[in-house]
MMTF fields as JSON, N, C-alpha, C and O atoms, coordinates in Angstrom:
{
  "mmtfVersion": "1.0.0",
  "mmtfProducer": "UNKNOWN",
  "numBonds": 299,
  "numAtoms": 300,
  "numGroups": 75,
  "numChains": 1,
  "numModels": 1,
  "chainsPerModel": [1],
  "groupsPerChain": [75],
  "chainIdList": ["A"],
  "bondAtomList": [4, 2, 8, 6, 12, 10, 16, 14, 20, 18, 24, 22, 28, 26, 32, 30, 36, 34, 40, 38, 44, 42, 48, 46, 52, 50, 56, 54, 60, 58, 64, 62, 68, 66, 72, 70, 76, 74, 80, 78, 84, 82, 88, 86, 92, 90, 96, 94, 100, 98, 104, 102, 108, 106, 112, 110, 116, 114, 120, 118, 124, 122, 128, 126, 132, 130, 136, 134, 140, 138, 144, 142, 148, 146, 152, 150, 156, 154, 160, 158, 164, 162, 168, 166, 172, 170, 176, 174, 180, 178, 184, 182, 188, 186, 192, 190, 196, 194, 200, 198, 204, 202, 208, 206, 212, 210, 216, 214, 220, 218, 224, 222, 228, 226, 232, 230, 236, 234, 240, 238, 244, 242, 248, 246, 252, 250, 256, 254, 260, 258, 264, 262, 268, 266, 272, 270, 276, 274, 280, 278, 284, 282, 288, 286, 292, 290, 296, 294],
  "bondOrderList": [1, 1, 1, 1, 1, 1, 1, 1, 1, 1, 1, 1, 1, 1, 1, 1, 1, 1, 1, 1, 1, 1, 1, 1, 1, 1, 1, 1, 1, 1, 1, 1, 1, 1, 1, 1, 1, 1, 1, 1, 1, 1, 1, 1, 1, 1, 1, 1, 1, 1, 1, 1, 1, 1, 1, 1, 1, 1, 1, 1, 1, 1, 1, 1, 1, 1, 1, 1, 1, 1, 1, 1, 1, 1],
  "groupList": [{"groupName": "UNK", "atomNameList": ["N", "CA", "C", "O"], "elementList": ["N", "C", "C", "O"], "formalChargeList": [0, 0, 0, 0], "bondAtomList": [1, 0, 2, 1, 3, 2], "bondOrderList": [1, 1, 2], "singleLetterCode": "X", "chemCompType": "L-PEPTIDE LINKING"}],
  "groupTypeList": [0, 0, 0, 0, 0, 0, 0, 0, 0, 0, 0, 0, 0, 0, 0, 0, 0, 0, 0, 0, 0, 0, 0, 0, 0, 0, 0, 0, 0, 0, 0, 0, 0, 0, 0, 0, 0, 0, 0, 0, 0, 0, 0, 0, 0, 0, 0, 0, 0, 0, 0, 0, 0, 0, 0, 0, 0, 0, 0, 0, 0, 0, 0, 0, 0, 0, 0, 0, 0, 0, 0, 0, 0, 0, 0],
  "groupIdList": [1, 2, 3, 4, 5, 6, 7, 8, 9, 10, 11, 12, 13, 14, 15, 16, 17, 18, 19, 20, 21, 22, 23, 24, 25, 26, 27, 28, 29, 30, 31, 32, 33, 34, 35, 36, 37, 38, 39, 40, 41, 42, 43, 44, 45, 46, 47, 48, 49, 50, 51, 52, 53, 54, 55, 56, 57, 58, 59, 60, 61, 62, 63, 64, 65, 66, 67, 68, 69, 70, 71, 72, 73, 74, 75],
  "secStructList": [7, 7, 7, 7, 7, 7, 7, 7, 2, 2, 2, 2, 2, 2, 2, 2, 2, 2, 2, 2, 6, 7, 7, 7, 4, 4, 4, 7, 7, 2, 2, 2, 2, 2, 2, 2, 2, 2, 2, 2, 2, 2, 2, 2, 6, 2, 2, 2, 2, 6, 6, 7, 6, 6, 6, 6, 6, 6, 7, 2, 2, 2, 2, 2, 2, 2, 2, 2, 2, 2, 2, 2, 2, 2, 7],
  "xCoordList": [0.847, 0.0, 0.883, 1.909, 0.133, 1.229, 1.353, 0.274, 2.375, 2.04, 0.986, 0.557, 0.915, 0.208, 1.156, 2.286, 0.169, 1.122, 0.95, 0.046, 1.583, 1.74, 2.535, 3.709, 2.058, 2.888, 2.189, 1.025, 3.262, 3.553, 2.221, 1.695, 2.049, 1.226, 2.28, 2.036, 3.509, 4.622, 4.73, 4.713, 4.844, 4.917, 3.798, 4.037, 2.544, 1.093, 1.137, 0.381, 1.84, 1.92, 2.956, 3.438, 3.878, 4.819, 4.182, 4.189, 3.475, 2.65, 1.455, 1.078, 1.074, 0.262, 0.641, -0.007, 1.8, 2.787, 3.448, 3.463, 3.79, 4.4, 3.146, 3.245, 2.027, 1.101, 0.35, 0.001, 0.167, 0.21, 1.243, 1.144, 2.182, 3.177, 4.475, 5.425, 3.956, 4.69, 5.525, 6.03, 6.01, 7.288, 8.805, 9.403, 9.035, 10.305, 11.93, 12.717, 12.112, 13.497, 14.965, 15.947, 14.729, 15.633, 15.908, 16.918, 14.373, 14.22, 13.084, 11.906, 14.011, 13.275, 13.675, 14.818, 12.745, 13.049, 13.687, 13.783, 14.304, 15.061, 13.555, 13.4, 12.781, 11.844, 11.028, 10.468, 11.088, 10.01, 11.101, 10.708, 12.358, 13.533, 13.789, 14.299, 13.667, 13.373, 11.897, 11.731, 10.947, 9.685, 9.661, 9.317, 9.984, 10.018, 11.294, 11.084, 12.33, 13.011, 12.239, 12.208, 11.927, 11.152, 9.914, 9.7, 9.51, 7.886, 8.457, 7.915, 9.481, 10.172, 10.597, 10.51, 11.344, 11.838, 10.537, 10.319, 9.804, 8.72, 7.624, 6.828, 7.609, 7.4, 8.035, 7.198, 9.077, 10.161, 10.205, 10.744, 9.804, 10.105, 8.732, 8.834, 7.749, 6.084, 6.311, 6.886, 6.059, 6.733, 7.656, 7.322, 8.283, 9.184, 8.764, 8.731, 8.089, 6.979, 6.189, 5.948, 5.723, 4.196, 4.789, 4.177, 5.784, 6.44, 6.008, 6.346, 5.424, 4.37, 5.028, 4.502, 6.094, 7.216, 6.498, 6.838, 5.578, 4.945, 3.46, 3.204, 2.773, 1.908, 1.897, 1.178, 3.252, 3.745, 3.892, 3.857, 4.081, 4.079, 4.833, 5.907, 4.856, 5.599, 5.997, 6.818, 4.631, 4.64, 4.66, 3.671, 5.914, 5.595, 4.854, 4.273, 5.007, 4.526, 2.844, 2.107, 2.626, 1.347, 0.725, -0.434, 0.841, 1.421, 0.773, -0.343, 1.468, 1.954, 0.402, -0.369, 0.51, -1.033, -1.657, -2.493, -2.473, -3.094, -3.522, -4.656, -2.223, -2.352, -2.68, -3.755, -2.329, -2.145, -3.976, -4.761, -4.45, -5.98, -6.954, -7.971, -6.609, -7.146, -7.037, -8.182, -6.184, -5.684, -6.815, -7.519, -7.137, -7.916, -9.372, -10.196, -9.524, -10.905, -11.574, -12.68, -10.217, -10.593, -10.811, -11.488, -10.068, -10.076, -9.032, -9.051],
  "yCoordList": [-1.195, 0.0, 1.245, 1.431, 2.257, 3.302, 4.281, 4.675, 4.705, 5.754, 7.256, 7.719, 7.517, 8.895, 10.292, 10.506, 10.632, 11.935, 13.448, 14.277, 13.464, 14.777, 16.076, 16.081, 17.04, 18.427, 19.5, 19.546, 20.4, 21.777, 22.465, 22.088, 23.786, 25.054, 25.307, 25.117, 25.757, 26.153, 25.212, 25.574, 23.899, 22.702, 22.713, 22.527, 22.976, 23.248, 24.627, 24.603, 25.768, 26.706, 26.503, 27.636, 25.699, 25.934, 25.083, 25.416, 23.621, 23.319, 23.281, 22.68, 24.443, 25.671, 26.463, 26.919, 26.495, 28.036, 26.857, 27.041, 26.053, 24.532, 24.529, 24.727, 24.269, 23.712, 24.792, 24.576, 26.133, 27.695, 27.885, 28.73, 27.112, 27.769, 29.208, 29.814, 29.199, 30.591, 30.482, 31.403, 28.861, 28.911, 28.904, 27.937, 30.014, 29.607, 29.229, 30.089, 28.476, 27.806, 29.083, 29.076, 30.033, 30.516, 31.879, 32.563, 31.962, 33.091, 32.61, 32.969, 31.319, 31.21, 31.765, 32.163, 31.793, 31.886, 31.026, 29.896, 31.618, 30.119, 29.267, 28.049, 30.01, 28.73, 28.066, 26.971, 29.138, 27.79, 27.19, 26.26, 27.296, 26.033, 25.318, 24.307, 25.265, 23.997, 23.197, 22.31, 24.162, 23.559, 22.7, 21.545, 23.011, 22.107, 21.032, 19.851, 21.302, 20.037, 19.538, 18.401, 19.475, 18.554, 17.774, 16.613, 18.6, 17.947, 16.871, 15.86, 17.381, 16.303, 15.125, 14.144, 15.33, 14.129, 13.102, 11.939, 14.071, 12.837, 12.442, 11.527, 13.044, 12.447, 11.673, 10.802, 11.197, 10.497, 9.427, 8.37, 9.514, 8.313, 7.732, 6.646, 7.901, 7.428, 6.948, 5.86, 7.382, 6.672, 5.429, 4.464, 5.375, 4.046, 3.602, 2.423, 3.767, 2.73, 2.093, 0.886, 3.009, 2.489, 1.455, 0.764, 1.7, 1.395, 2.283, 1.868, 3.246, 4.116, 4.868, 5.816, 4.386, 5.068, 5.395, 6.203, 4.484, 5.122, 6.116, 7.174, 5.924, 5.928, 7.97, 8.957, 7.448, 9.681, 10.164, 11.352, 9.117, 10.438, 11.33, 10.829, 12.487, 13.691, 14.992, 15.885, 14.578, 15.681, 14.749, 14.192, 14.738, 14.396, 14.491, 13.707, 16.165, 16.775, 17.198, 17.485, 17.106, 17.027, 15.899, 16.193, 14.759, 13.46, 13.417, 13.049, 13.726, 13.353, 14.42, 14.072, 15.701, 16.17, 15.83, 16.663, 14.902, 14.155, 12.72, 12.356, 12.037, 11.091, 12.226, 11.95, 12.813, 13.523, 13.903, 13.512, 14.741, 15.317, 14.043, 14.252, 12.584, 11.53, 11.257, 11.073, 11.18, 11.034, 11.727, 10.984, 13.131, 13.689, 13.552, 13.79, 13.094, 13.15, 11.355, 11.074, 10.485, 9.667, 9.63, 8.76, 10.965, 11.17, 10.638, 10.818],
  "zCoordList": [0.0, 0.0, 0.0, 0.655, -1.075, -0.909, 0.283, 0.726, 0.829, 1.785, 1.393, 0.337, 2.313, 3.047, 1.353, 0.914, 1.163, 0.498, 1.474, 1.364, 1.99, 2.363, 2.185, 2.553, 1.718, 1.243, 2.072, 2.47, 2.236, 3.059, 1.955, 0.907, 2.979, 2.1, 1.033, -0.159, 1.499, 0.334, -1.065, -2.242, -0.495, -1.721, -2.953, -4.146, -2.348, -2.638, -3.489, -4.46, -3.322, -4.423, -4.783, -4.786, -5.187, -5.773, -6.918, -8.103, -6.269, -7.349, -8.431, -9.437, -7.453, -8.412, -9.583, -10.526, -9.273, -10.14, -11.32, -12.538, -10.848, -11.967, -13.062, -14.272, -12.355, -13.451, -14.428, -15.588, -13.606, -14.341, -15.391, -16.28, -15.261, -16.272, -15.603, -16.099, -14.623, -13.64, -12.974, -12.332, -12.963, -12.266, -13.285, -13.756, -13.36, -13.946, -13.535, -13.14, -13.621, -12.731, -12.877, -12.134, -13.981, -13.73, -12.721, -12.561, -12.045, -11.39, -10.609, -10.584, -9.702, -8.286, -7.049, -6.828, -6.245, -4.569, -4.26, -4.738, -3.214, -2.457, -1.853, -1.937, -1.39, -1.036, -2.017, -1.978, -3.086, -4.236, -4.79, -5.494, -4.803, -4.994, -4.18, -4.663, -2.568, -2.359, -1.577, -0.74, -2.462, -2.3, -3.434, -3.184, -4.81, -6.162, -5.747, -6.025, -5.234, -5.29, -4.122, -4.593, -3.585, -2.106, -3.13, -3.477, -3.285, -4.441, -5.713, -6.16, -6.009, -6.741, -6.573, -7.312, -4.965, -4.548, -4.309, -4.647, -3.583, -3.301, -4.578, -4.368, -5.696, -6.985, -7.302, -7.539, -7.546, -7.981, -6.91, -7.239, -5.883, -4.954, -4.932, -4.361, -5.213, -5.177, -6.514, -6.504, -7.632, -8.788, -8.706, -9.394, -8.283, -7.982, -7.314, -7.665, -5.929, -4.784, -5.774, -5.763, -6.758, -7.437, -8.982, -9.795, -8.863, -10.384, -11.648, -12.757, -11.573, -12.639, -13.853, -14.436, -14.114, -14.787, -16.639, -17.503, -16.605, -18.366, -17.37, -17.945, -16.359, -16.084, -15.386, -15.229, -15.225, -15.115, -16.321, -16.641, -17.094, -18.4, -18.688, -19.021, -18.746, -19.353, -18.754, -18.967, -17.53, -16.572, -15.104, -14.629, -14.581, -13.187, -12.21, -11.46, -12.382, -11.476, -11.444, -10.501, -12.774, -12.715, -12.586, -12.293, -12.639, -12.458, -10.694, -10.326, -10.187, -8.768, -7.874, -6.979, -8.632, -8.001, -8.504, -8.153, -9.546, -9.444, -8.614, -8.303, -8.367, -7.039, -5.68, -5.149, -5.365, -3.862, -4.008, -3.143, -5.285, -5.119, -4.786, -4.126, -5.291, -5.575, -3.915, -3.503, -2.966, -2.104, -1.362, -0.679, -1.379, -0.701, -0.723, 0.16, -1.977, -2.368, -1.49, -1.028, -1.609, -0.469, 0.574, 1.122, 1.319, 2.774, 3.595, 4.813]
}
């Protein structure tokens, strides 16, 4: 069974601003740089729990808030 997904308020807009198109990597904050590498890591490590490696697709990260919303909508 997969674990619990849990993300910060910060992680949560950073993955707002990812899927807007508004985050641009070459002119981040230090905290939405390591709110996106944190959100990453734990994309990249749920992906490999799950084996989902065609099933992420193209966008990880959109990818990954889709498991976490799915997550909530279970409770």
């Amino acid at each position: 069974m997969e674990k619990r997904i849990e993300l910060t308020e910060q992680e949560k807009q950073v993955i707002d601003k990812q899927l807007k198109g508004e985050l641009n990597p070459f002119f981040l904050e230090d905290w939405e740089r390591e709110a996106i590498d944190a959100v990453t890591k734990k994309a990249l490590a749920l992906m490999d729990e799950l084996k989902a490696y065609e099933e992420s697709g193209d966008d990880l990260i959109a990818w990954f808030w889709s498991k976490y919303q799915a997550q909530q909508a279970e409770g």
